[in-house]
Backbone bond lengths (Angstrom), bond angles and torsions (degrees), N, CA, C in turn:
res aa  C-N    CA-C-N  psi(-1)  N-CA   C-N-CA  omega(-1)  CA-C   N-CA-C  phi
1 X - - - 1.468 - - 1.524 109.62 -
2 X 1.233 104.96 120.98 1.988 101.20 156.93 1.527 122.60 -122.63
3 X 1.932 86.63 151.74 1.325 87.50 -164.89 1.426 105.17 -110.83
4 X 1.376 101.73 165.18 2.003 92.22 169.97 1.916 83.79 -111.78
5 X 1.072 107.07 153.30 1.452 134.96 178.09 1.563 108.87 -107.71
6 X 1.281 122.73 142.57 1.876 112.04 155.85 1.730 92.62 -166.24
7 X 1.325 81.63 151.74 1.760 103.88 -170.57 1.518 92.67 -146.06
8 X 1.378 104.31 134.55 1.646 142.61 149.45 1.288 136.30 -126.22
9 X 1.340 98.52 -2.86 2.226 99.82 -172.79 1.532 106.19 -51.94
10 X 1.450 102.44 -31.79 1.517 94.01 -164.72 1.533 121.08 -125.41
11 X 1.392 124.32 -106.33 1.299 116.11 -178.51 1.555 123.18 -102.74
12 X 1.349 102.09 28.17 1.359 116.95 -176.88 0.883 141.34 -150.16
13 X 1.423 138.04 123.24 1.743 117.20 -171.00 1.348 115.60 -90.59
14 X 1.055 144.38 131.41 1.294 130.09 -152.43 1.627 114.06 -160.14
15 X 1.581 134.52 142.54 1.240 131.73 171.48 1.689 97.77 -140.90
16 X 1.598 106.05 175.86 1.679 112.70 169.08 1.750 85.87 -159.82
17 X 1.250 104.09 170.99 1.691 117.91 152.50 1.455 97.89 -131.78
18 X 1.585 102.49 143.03 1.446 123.36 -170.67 1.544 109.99 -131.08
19 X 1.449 127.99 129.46 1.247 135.98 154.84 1.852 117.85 -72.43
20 X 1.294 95.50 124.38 1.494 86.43 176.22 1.908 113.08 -56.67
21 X 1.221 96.34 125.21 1.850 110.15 166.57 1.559 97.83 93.70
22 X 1.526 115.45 -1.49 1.879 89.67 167.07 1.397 111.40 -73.89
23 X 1.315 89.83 178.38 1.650 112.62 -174.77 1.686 97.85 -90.77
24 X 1.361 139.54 -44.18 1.417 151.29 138.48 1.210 159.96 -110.89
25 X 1.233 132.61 135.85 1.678 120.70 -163.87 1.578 106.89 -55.05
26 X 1.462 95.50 140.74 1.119 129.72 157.02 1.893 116.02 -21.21
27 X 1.391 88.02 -55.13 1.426 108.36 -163.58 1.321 110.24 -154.48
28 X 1.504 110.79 128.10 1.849 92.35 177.99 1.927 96.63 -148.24
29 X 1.056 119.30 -177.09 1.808 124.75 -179.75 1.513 81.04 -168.81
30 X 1.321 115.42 145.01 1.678 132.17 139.98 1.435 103.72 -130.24
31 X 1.437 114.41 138.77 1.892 110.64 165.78 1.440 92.77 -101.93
32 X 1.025 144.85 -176.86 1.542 147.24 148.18 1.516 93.06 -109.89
33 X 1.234 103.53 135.60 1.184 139.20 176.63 1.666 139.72 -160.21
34 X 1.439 112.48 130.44 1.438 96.62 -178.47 1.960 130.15 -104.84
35 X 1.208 82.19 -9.72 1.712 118.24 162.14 1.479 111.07 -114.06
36 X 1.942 100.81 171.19 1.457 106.32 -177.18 1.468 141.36 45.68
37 X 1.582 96.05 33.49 1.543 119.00 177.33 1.833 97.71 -46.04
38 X 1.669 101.10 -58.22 1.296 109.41 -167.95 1.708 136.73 -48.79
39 X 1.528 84.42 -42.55 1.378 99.75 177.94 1.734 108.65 -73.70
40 X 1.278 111.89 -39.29 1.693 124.40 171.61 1.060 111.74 -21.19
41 X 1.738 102.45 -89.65 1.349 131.47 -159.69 1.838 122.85 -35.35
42 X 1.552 100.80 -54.15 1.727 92.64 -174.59 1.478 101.08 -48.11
43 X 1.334 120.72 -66.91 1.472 133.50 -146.04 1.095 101.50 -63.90
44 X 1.422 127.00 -33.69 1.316 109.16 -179.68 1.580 134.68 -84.80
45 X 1.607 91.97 -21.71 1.445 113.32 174.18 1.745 113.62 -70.63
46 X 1.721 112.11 -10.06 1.359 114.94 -175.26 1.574 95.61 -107.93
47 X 1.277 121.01 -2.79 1.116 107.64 159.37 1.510 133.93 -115.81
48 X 1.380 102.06 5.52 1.493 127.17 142.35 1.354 109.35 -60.53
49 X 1.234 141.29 -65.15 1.206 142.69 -166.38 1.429 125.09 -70.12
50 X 1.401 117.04 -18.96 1.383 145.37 -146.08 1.700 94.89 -104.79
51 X 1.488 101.22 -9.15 2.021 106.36 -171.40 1.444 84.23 -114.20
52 X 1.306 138.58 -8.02 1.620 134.34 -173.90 1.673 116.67 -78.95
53 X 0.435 145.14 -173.81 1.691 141.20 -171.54 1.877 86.21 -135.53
54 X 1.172 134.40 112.36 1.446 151.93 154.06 1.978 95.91 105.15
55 X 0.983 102.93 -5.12 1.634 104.16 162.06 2.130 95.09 62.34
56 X 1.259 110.68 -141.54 1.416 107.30 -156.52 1.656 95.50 -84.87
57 X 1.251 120.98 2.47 1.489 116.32 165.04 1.224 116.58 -77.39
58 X 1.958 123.66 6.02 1.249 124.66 179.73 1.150 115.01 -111.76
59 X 1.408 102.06 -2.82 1.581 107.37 -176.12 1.749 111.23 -74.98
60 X 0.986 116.61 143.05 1.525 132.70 -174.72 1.833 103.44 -105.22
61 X 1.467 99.99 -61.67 1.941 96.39 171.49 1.441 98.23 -133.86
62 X 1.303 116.87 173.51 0.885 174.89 -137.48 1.963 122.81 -138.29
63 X 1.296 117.27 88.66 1.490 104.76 169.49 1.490 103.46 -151.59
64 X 1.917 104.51 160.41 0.865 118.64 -133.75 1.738 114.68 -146.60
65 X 1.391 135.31 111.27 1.980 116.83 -164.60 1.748 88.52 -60.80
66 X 1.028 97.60 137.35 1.551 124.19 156.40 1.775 136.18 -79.01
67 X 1.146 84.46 -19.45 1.815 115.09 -159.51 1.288 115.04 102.41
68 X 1.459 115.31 -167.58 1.562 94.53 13.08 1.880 100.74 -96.83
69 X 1.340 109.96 -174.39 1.896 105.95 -166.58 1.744 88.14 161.57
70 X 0.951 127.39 -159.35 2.063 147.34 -172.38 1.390 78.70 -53.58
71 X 1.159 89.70 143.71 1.550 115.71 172.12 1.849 97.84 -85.18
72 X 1.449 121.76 -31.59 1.399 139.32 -161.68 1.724 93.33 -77.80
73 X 1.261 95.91 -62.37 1.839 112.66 -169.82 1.225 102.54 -50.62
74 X 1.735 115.45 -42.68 1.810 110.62 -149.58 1.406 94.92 -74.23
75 X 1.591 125.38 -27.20 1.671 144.51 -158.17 1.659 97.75 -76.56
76 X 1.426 121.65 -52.64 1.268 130.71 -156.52 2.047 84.74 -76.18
77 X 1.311 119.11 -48.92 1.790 112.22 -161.20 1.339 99.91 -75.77
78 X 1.756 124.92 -46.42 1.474 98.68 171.32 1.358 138.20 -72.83
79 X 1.874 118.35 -21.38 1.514 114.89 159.38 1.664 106.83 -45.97
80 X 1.083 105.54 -47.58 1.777 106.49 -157.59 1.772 74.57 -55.23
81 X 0.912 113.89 -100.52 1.264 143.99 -157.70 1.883 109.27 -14.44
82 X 1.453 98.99 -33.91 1.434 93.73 -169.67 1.533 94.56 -94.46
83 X 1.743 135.33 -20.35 1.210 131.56 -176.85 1.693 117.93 -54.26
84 X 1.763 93.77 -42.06 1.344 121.32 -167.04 1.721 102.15 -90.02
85 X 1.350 132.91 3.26 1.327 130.91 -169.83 2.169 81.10 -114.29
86 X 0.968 105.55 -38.27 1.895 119.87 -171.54 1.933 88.96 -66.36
87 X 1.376 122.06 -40.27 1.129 79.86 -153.00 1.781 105.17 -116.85
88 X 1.575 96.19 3.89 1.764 106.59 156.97 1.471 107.84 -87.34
89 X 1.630 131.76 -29.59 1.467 117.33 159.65 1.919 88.54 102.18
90 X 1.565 108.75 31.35 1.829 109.58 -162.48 1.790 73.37 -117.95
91 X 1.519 79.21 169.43 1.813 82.84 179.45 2.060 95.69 -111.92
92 X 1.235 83.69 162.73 1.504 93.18 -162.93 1.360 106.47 -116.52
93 X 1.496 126.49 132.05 1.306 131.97 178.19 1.730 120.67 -118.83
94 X 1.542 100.91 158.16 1.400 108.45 -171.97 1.727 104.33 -99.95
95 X 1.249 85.34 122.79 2.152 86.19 167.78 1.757 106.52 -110.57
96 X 1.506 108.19 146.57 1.635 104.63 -172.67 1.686 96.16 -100.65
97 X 1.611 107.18 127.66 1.121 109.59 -176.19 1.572 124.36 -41.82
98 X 1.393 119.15 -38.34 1.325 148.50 159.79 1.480 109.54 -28.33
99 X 1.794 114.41 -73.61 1.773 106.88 162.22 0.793 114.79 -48.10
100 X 1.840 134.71 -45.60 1.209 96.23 -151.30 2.426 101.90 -104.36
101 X 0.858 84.52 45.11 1.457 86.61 171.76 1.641 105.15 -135.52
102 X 1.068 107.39 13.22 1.393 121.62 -175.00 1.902 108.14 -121.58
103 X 1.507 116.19 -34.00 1.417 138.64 -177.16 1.744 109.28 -57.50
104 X 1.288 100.17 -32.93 1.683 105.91 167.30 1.295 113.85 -59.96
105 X 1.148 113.14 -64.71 1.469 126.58 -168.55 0.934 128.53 -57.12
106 X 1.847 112.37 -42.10 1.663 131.37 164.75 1.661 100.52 -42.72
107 X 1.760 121.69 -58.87 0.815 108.99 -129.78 1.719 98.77 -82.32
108 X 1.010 115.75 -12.08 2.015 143.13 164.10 1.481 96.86 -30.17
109 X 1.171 112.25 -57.24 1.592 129.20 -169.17 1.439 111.59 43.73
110 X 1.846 105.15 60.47 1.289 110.43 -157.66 2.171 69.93 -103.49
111 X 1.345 97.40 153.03 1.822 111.50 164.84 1.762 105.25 -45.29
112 X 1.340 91.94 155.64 1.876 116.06 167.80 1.531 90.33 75.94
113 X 1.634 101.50 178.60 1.081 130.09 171.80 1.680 140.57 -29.21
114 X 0.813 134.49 171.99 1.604 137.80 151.85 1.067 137.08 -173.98
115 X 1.000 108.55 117.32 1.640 140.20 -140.59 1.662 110.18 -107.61
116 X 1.316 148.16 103.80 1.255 145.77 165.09 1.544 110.30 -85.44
117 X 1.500 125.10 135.74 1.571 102.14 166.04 1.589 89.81 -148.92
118 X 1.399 108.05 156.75 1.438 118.05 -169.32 1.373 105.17 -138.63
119 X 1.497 111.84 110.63 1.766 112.35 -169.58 1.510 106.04 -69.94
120 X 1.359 99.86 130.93 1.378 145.54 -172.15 1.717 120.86 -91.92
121 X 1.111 94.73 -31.07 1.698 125.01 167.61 1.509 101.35 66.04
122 X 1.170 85.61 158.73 2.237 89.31 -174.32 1.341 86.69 78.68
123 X 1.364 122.24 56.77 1.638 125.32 154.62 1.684 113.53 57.84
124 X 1.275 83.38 -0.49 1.778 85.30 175.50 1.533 138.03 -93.58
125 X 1.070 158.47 163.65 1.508 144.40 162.79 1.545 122.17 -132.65
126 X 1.500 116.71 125.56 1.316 99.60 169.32 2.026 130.46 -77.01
127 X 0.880 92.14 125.10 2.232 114.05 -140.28 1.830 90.46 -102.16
128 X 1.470 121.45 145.77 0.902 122.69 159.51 2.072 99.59 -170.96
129 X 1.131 111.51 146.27 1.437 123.07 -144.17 1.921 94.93 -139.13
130 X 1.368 113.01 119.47 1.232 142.17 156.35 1.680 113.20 -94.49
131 X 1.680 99.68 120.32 1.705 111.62 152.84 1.503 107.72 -61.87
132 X 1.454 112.32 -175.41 1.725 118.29 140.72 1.150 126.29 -65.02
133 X 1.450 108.91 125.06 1.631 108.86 169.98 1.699 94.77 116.29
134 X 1.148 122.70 -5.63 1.564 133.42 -163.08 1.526 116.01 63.70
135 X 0.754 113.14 60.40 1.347 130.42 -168.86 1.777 110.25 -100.34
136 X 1.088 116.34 105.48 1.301 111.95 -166.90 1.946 116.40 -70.19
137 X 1.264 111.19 125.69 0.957 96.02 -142.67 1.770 86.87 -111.78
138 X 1.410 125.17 -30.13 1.717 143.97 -166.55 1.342 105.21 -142.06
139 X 1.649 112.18 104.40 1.823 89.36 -165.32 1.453 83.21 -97.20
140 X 1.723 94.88 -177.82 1.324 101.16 -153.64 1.965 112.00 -70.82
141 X 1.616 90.30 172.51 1.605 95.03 -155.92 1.495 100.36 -164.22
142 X 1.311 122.11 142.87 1.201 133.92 147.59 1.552 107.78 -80.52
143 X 1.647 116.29 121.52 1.624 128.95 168.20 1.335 108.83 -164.83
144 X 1.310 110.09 154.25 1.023 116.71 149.69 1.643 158.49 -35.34
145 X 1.315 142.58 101.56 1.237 128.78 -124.33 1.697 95.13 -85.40
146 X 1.160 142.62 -2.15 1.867 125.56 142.99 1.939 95.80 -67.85
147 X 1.001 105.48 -53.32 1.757 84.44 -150.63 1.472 99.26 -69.28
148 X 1.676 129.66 1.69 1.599 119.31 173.43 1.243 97.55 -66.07
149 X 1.626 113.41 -73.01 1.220 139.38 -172.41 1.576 111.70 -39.76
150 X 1.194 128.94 -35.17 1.668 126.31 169.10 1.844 112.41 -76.14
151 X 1.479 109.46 -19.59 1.406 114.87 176.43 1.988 101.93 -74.02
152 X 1.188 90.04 -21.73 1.474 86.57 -168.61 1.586 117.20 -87.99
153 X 1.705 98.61 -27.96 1.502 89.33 177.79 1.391 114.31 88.55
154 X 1.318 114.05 178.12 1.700 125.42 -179.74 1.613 108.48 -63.20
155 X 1.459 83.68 149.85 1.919 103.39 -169.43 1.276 98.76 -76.51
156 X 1.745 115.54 -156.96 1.652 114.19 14.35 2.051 87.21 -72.69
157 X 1.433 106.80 -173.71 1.410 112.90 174.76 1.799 110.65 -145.31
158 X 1.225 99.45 147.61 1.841 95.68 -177.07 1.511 81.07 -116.78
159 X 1.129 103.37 145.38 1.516 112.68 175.56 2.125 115.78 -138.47
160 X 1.211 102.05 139.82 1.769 102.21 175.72 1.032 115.99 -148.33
161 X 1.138 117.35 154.93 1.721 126.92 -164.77 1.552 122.80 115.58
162 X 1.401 100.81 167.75 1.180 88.14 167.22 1.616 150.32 -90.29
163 X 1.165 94.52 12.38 1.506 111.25 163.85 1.532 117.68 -108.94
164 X 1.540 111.98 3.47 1.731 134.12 174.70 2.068 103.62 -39.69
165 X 1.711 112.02 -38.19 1.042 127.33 174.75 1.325 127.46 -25.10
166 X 1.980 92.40 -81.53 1.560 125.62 163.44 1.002 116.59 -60.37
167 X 1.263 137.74 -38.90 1.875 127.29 167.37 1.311 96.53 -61.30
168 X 1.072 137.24 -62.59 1.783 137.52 -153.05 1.520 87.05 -55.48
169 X 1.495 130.40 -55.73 1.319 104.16 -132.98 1.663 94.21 -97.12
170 X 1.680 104.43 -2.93 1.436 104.82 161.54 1.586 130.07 -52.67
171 X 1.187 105.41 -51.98 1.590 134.16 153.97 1.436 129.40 -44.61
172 X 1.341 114.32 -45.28 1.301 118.03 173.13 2.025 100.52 -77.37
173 X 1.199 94.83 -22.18 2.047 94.26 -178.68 1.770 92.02 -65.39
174 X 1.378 100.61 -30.62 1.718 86.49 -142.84 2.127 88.45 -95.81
175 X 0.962 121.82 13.56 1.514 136.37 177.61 1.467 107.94 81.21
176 X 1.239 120.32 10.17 1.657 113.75 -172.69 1.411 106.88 -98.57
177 X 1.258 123.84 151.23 1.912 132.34 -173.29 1.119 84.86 -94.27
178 X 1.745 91.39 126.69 1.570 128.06 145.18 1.357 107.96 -140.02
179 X 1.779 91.27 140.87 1.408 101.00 179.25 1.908 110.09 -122.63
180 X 1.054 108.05 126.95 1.606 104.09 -179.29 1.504 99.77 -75.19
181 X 1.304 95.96 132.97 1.990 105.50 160.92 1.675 90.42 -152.77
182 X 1.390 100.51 -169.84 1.484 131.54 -155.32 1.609 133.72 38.68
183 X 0.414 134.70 -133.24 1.914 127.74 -162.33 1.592 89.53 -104.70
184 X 1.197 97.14 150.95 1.657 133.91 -164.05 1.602 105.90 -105.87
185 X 0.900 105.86 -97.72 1.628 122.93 -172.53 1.629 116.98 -67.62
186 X 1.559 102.76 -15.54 1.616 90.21 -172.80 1.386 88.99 -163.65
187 X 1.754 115.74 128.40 1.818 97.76 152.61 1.523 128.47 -48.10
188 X 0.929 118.40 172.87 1.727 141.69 168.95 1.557 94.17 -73.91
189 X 1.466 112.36 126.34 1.360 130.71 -179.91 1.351 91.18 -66.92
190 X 1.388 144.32 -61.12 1.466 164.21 175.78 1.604 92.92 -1.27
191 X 1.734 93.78 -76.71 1.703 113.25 -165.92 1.150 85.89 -71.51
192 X 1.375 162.47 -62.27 1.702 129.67 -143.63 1.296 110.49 -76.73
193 X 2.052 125.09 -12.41 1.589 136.26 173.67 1.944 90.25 -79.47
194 X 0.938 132.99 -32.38 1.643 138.97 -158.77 1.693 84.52 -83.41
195 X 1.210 118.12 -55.15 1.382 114.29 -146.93 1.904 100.72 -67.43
196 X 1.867 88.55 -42.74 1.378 104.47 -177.89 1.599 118.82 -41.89
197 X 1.292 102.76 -64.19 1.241 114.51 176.81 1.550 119.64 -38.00
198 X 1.520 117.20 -48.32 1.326 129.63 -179.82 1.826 103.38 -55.40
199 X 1.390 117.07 -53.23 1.238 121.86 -158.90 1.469 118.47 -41.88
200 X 1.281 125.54 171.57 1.469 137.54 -168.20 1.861 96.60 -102.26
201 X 0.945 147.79 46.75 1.733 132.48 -177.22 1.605 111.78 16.85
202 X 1.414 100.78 -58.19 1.834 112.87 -159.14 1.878 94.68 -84.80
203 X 1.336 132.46 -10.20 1.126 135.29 -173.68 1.433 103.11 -89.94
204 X 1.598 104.75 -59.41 1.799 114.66 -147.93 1.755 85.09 -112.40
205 X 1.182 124.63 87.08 1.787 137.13 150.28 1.596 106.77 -53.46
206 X 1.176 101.56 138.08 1.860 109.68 170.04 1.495 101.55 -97.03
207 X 1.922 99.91 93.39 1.227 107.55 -158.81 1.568 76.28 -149.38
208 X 1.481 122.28 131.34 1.475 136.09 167.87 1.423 88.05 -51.89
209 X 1.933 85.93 144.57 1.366 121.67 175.79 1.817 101.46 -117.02
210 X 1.481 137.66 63.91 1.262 122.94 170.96 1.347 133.12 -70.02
211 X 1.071 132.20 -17.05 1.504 133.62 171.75 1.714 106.98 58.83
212 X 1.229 139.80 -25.79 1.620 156.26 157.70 1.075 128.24 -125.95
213 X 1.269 122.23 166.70 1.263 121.12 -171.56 1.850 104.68 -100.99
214 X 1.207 121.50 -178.20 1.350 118.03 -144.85 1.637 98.30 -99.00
215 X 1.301 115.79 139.58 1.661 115.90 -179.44 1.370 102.93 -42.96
216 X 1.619 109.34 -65.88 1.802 126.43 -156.49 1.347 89.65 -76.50
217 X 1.379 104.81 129.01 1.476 120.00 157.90 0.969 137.57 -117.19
218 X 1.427 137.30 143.03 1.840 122.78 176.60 1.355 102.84 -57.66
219 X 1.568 102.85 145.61 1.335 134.85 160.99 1.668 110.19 -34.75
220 X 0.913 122.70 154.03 1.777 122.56 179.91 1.649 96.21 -95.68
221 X 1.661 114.52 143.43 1.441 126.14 -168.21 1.586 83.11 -60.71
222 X 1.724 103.90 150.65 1.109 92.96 146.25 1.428 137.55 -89.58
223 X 1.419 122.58 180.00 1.267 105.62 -163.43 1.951 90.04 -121.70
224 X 1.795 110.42 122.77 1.068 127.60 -168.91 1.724 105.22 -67.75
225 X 1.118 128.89 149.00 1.627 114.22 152.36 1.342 95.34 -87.29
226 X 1.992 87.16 158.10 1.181 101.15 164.19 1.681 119.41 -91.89
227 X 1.498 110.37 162.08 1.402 116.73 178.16 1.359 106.06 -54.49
228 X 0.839 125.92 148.17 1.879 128.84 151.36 1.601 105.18 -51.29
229 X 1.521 108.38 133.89 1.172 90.72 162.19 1.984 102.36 101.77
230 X 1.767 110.48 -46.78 1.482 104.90 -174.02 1.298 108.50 -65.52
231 X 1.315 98.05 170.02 1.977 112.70 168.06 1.547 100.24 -124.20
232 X 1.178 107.26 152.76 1.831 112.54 175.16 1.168 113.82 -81.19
């Protein structure tokens, strides 16, 4: 089976194509970016495809970050994602940015914890926490980076993302070792084609993962007077 992969939730625009059981994609591009998911994505995904031998007629599935990450980004990777799953007739899956920036680290199977967190802003992070063995240990959550870090308990802790910062230095307040490693701003296209592949279709929907509701909000209706004189 191969998959094409693409991620935007977060700081990157990004695709690969993957054979089930290689060691690496076929083909991969990430830009980092925190704007212009939209404009990104086609061109790069046609020139992802354009290094493939039968191009998107080889694709088998389809997967896709879910979040949570931009409410803007997560919108632009699953339209793409479900247009391009609609018009190869492949079924299309959701990966949570969270696994797969966390899927490196599991697979290290270095001792202690592992911790993903993705700043959320307004002091917050979206937090999710691996035992050994990948063992879910804090599923995912919007909190605060003391009250993650006290859910989690004693270290040591590996931590990634971009809120990896504020947990660490939560941890180092509270005397317990954490050390930040793995990717920052964006998972590895690699692991969200790895993760894809693993997924269930009828389980994992390419269906936003937000965990909050959206900073920008519509304006409040205004509220008309009435005429003198009207009835409702």
């Amino acid at each position: 089976m191969k998959i094409l992969a693409i991620d935007t939730a977060l700081g990157a625009t990004a695709a690969c194509v993957m054979q089930a059981g290689a060691d690496a994609p076929e083909s991969a591009e990430s830009i980092l970016m925190q704007r212009g998911h939209a404009e990104a994505l086609m061109p790069l995904v046609a020139r992802v495809l354009a290094l493939v031998e039968g191009g998107l007629a080889s694709i088998d599935r389809i997967a896709v970050t879910v979040g949570p990450g931009s409410f803007t980004g997560i919108r632009v990777g699953v339209a793409a994602a479900r247009a391009l799953g609609l018009a190869r007739g492949v079924p299309v899956v959701g990966v949570s940015t969270l696994s797969a920036l966390a899927a490196p680290l599991i697979a290290d199977r270095q001792p202690g914890l592992v911790a993903v967190a993705i700043d959320a802003r307004h002091g917050n992070i979206f937090v999710q926490a691996y035992a050994s063995g990948g063992r879910t240990l804090l599923s995912p959550r919007l909190a605060g980076a003391r009250e993650a870090m006290r859910a989690l308990g004693a270290g040591p802790v590996r931590v990634a993302g971009s809120g990896a910062p504020a947990l660490a230095a939560e941890a180092w307040h509270m005397g317990l070792k954490a050390e930040i490693v793995g990717p920052i701003e964006a998972p590895d296209i690699a692991y969200v084609a790895r993760l894809g592949l693993l997924a269930d279709p009828a389980a994992a929907p390419a269906r936003p993962l937000y965990l909050k509701a959206p900073d920008a909000k519509p304006p409040p209706r205004p509220a008309f007077a009435r005429a003198p004189g009207a009835t409702a």
